[in-house]
Backbone as JSON, one array per atom type, in Angstrom:
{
  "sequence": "XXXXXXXXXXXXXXXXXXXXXXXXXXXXXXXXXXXXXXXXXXXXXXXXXXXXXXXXXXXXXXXXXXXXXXXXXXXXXXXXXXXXXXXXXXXXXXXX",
  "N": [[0.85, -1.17, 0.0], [0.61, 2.26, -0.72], [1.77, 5.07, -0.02], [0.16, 6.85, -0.22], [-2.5, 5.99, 0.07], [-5.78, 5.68, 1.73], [-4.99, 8.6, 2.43], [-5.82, 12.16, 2.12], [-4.73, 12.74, -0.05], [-5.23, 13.13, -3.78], [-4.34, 10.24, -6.1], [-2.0, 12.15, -8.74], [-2.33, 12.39, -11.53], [-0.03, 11.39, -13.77], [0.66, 9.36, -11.65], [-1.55, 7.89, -12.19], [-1.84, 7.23, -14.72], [0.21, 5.68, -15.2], [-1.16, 3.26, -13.78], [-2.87, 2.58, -15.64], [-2.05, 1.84, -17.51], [-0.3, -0.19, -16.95], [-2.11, -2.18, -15.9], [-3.67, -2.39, -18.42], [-1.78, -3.53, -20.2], [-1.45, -5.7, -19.06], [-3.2, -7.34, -19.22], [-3.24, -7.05, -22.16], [-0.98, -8.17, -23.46], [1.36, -6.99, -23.12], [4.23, -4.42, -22.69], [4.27, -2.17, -20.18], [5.7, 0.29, -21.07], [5.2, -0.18, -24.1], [2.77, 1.35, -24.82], [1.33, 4.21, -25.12], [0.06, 7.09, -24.49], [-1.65, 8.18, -25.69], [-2.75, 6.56, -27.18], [-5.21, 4.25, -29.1], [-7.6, 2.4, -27.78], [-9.33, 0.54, -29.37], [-6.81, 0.06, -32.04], [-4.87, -0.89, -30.19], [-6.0, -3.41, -30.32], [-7.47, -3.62, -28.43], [-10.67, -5.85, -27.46], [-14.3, -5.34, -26.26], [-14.45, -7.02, -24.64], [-11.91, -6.89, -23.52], [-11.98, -4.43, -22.66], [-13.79, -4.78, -20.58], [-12.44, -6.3, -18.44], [-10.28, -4.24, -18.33], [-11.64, -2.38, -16.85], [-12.6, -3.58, -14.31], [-10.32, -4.34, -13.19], [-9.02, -1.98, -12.79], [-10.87, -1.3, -10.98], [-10.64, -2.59, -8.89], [-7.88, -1.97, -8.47], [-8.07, 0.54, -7.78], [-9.79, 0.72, -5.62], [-8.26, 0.87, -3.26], [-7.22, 3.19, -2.65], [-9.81, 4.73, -2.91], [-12.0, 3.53, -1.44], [-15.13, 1.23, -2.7], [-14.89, 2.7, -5.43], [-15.79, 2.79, -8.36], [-16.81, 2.39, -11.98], [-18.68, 3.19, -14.24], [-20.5, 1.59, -15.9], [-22.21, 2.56, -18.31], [-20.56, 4.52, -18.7], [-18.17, 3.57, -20.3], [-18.52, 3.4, -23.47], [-17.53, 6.06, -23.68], [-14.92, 5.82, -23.43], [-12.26, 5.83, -25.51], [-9.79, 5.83, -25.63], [-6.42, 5.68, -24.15], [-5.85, 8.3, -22.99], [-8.54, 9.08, -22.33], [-9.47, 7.56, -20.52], [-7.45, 8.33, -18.19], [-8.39, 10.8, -18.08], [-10.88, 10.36, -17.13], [-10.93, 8.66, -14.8], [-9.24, 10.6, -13.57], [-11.2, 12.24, -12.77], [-13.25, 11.19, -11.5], [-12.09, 10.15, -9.35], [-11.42, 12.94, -8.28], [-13.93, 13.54, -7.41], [-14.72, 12.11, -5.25]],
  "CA": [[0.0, 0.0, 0.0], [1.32, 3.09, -0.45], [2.06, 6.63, 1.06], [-0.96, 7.93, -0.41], [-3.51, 5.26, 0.62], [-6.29, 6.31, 2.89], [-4.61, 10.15, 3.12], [-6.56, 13.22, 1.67], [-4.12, 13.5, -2.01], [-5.42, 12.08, -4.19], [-3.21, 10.09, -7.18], [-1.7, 12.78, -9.55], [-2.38, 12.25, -13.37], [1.05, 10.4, -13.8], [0.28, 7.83, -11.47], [-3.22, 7.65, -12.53], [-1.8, 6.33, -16.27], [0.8, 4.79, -14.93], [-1.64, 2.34, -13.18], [-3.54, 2.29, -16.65], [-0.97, 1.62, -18.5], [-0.01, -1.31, -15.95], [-3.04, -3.34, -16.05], [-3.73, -2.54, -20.0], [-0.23, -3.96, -20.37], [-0.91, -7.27, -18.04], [-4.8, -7.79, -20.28], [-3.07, -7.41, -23.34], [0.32, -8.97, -22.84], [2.28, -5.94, -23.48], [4.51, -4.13, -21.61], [3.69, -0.63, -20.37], [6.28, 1.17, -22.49], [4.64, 0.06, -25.36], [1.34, 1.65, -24.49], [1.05, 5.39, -25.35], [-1.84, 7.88, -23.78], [-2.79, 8.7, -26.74], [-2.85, 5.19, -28.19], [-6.93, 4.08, -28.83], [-7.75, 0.74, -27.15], [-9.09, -0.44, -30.85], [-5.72, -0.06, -32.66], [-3.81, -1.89, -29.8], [-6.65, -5.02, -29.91], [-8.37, -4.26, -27.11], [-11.98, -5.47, -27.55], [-15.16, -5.08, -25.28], [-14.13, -7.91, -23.33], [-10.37, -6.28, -22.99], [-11.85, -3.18, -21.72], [-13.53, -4.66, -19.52], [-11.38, -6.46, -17.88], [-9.66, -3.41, -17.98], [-12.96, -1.81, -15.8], [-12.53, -4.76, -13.4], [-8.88, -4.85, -12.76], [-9.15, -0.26, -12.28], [-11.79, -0.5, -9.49], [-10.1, -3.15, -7.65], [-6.73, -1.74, -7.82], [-7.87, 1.92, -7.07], [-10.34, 1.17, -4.31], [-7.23, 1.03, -1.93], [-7.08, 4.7, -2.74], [-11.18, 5.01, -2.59], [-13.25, 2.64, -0.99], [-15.87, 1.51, -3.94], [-14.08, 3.27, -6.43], [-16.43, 2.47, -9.33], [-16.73, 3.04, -13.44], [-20.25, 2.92, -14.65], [-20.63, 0.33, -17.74], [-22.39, 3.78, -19.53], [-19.4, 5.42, -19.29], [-17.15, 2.5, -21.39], [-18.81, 3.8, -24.77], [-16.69, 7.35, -23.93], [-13.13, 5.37, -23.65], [-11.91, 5.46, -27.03], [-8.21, 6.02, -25.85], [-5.75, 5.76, -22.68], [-6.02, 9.48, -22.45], [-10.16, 9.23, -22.13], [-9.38, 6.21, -19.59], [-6.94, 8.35, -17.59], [-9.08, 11.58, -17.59], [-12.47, 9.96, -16.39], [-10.36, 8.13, -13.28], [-8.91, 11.25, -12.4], [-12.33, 13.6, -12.92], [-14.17, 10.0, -10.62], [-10.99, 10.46, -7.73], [-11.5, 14.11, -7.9], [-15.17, 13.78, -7.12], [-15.16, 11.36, -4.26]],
  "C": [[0.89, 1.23, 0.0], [0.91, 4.47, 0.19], [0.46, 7.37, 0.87], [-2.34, 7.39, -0.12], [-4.15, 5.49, 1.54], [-5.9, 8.43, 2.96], [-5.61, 11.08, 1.78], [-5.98, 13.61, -0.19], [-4.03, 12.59, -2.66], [-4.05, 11.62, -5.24], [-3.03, 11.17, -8.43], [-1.77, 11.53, -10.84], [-1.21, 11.38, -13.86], [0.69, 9.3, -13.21], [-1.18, 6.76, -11.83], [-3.0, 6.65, -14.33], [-0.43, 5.67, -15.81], [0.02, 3.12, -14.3], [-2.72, 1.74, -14.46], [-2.99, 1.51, -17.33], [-0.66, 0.04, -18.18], [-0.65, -2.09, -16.21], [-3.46, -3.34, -17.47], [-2.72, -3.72, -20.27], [-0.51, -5.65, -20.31], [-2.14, -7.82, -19.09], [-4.31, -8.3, -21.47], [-1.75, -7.99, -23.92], [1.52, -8.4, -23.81], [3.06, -5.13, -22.75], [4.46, -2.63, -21.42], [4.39, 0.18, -21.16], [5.68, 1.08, -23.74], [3.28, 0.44, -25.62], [1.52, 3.27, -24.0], [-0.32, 6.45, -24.89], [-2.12, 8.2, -24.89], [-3.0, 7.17, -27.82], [-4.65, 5.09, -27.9], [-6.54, 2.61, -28.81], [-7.99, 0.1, -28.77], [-7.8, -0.54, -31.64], [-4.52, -0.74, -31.64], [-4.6, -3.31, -29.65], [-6.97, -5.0, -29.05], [-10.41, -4.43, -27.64], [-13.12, -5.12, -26.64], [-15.15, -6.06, -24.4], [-12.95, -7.49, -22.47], [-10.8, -5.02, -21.9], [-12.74, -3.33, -20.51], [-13.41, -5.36, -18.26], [-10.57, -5.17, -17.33], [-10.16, -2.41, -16.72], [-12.31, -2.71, -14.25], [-10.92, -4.3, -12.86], [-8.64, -2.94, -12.22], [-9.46, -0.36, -11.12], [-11.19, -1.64, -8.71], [-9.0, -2.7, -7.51], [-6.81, 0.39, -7.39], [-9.37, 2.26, -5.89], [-10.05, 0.77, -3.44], [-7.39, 2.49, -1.7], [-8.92, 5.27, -2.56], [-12.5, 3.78, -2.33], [-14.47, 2.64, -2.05], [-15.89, 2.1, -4.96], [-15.24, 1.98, -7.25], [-16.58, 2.33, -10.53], [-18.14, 2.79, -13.87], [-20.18, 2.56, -16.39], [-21.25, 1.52, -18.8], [-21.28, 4.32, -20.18], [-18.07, 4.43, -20.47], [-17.25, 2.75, -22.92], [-17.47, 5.2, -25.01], [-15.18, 7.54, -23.99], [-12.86, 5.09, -24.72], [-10.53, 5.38, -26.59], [-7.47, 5.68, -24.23], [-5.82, 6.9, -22.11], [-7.39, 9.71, -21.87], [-9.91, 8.33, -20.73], [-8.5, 7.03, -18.04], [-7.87, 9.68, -17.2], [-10.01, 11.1, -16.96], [-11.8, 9.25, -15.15], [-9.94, 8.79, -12.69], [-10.17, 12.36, -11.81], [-12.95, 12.35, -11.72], [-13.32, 10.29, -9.57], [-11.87, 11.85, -7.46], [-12.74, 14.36, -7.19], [-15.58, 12.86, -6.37], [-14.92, 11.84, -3.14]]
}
């Protein structure tokens, strides 16, 4: 667990796609360097099962940092990219 677990700040934007990047990586059996924020999930092969997996594997590893940390299956239509994926997790932190 780390330093920032439980405390009031939340994860900065770096670690927020760093942790994207991470579990994208482990789904699609790539390693995070080769996984760009501006890359779109369709052009690296992720399909609607990849992403979500990718859903799944988010809210369990960032509700250390927020208890029930969530993604709402609506919102999965509006992830076209890693950048869409990293904004909407930090705009969902920001607003818990």
């Amino acid at each position: 667990m780390s330093a920032d677990a439980g405390s009031s700040t939340p994860l900065d934007r770096a670690a927020i796609l760093n942790i994207v990047k991470e579990q994208l990586a482990e789904i699609l059996e790539k390693t995070p360097s080769d996984i760009s924020e501006t890359d779109s999930f369709t052009e690296m092969g992720a399909d609607s099962l990849a992403l979500i997996e990718l859903v799944e594997a988010l809210e369990e590893k960032l509700a250390t940092y927020v208890p029930g940390f969530h993604i709402d299956d609506e919102d999965l239509e509006n992830l076209g990219c890693v950048n869409d994926a990293v904004d909407y997790v930090a705009a969902k932190l920001q607003s818990a």
